[in-house]
N, C-alpha and C positions, 0 to 999 in steps of 0.2 A: 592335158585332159581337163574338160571341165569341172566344177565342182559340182558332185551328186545335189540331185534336188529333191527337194522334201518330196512325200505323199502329196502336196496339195493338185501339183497339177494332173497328175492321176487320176484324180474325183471324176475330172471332166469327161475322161476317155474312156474309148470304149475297148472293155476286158476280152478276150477271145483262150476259149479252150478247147483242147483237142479233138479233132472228130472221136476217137478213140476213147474221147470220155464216156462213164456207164450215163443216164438219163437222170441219175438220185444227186447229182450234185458235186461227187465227191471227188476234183479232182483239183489241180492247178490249173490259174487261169491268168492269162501274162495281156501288157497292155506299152505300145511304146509312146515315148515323150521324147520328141527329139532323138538324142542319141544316147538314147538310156530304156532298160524295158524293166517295168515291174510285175512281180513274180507276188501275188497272191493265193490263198488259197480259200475255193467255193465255199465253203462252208464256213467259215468263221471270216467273214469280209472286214468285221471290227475291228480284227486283229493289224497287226503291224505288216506290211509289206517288204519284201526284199527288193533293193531298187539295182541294178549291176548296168554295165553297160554296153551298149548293142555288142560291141565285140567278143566282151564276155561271154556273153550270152550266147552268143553262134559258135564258139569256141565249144561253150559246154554242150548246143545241139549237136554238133561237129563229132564229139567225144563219144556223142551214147551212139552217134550211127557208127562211129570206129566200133563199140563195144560189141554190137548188134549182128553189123556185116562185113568187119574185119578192117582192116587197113585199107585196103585198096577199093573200098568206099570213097575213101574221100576225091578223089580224083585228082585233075589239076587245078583245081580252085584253092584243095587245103580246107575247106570247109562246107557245111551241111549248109542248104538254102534253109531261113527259119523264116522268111518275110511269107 
């Protein structure tokens, strides 16, 4: 695996939050770099970023649709499309 990369090249990119977010601001908004996605949050953008790696990350989307719509969600892929 490669090695995580700082916040810088994140600045560049462009953040995206869920349709599902309320209009005030207040949700998580994720952005990827290569093969890595950063996990911010809307309202405090100064703060420090969670950086995980795409697999991770689809892994953990993967998880809340098990939680959501059971097991048999996930299909034959084994995981939730997050692209």
């Amino acid at each position: 695996m490669n090695d995580v990369p700082t916040a810088d090249p994140f600045r560049a990119t462009d953040w995206f939050k869920s349709s599902y977010s309320a209009a005030d601001n207040e949700c998580v908004e994720v952005s990827c770099v290569s093969a890595w996605v950063g996990i911010r949050d809307s309202k405090a953008l100064a703060r420090n970023l969670l950086i995980v790696s795409a697999d991770s990350f689809a892994h953990f989307i993967s998880s809340l649709s098990v939680a959501r719509s059971g097991p048999e969600s996930l299909g034959t892929a084994g995981r939730a499309d997050w692209h």
